[in-house]
C-alpha positions as CSV (number, residue, x, y, z in Angstrom):
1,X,83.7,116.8,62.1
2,X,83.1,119.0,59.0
3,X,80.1,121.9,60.0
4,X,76.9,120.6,58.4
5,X,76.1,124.2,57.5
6,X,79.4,125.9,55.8
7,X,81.7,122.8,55.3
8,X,84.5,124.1,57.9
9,X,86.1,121.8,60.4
10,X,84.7,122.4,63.7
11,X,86.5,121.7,67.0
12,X,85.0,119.4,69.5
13,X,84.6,119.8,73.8
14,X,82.8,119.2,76.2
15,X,79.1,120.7,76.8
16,X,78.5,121.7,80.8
17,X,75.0,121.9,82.0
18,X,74.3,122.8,85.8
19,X,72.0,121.5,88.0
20,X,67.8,122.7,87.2
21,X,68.9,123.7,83.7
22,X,69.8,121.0,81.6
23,X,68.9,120.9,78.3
24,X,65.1,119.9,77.3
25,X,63.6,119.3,73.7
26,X,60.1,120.4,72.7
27,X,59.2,119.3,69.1
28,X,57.4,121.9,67.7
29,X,54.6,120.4,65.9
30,X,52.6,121.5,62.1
31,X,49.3,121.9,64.2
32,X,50.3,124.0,67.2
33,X,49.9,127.4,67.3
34,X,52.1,130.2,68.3
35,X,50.7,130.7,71.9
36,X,49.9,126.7,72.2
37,X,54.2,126.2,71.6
38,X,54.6,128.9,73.8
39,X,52.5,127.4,76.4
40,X,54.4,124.1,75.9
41,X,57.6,125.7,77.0
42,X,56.3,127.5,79.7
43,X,54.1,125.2,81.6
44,X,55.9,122.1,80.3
45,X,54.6,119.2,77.7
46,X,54.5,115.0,77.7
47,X,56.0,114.9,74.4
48,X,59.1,116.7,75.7
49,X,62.3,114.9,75.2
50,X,64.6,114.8,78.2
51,X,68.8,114.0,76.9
52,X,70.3,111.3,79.3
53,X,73.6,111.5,78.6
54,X,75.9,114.0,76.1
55,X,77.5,112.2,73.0
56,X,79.2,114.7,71.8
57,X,79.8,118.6,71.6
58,X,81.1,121.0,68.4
59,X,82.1,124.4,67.3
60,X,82.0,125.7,63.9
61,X,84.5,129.1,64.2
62,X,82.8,129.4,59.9
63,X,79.5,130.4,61.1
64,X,80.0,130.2,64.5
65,X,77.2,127.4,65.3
66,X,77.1,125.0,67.9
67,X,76.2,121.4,67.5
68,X,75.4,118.7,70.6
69,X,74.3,115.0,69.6
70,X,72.4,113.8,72.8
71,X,71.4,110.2,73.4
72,X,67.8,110.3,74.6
73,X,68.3,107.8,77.3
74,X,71.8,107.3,79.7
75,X,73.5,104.1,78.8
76,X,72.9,101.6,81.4
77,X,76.3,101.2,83.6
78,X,77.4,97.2,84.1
C-alpha cells in the first residue's frame, strides 16, 4: 500500500492491542465544544465506535505515520 500522505510504500504487520485498552473511536462533532469532546473521552459517549476485528495494519518509514483499517463489527464465524 502506497502512504496516503507522502506517496511512499509502506510495510504492512500486525497491530497488538492488550486486554482494557483496545482501540475506541470518538467522532468529534462541528457542535461540540472543547470541554464537551473532552468530556466524551473521559466519561465515555453512545456514539463511540468500538473496532470488532483488525483488517489491516501499515507503516509509512516517509513520514513515519501509521495507518489501521478496522471493521466496525467482527465477522460472524460459520
Amino acid at each position: 500500500m502506497n502512504c496516503p500522505i507522502c506517496g511512499k510504500e509502506m510495510i504492512t504487520g500486525e497491530a497488538v492491542m492488550k486486554p482494557g485498552a483496545g482501540p475506541t473511536l470518538y467522532p468529534r462533532r462541528t457542535e461540540d465544544s472543547e470541554l464537551k469532546y473532552m468530556a466524551k473521552l473521559f466519561f465515555g459517549s453512545k456514539d463511540s465506535i468500538k473496532p470488532g476485528e483488525l483488517d489491516g495494519c501499515w507503516y509509512c518509514s516517509g513520514c513515519e505515520k501509521l495507518i489501521a483499517v478496522w471493521n466496525e463489527r467482527a465477522s460472524k464465524q460459520n
